[in-house]
C-alpha positions in Angstrom: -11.8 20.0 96.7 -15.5 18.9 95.1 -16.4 15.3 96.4 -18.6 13.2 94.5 -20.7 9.7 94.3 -20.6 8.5 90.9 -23.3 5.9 90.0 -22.0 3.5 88.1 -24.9 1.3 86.1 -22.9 -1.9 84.6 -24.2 -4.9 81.6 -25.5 -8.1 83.2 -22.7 -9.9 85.5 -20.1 -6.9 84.5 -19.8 -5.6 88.3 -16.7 -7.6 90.1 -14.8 -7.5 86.8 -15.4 -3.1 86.3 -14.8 -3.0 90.3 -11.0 -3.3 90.1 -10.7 -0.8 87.1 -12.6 1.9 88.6 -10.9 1.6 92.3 -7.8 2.2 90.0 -8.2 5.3 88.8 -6.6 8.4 90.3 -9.4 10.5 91.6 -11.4 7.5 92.9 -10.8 7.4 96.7 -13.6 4.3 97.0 -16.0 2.1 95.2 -18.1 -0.9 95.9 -20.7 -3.2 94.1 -24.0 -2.2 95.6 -28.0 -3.5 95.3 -30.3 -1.1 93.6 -30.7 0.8 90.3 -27.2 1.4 90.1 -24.4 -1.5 90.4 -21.9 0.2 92.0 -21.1 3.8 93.5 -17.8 5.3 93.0 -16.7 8.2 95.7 -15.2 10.6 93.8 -12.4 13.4 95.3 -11.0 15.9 92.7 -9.4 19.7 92.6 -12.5 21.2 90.7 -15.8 20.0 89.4 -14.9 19.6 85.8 -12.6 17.0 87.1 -15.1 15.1 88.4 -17.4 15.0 85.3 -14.0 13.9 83.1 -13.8 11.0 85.4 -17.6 10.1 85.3 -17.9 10.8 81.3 -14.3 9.9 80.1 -12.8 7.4 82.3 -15.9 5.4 84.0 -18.0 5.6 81.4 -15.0 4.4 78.8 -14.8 1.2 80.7 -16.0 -1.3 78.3 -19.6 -3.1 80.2 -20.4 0.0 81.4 -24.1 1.4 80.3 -25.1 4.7 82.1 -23.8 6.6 85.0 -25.2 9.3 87.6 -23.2 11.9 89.3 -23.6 13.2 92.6 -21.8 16.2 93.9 -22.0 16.6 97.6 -22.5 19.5 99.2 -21.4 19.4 102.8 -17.8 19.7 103.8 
């Protein structure tokens, strides 16, 4: 199992509305709108690591509002 933090960098007032949608999909296990660079961070659980990067690249970033992300893949158990 790879477990992940996916930063997720949104347009101007887009975070409460992308929140729902990206709590929704299947290999997100939590997300929450957060202060910072980023807008909101995504935890991430998948089977390998190319699963995690498909729901970063294909799925988050697909989300209409969103402009950049950042993946983290954590390295302790």
């Amino acid at each position: 199992m790879v477990h992940a933090f996916v930063m997720v960098k949104t347009g101007a007032g887009e975070s409460e509305r992308l929140l729902a949608p990206i709590r929704e999909l299947e290999t997100v296990t939590e997300a929450h709108i957060v202060a910072g660079a980023y807008d909101v961070i995504a935890e991430v659980d998948a089977e390998e690591v190319y699963n995690v990067l498909q729901t970063a690249s294909s799925k988050i970033q697909g989300l209409e509002g969103v402009t950049d992300t950042k993946t983290y893949i954590s390295m302790d158990d």
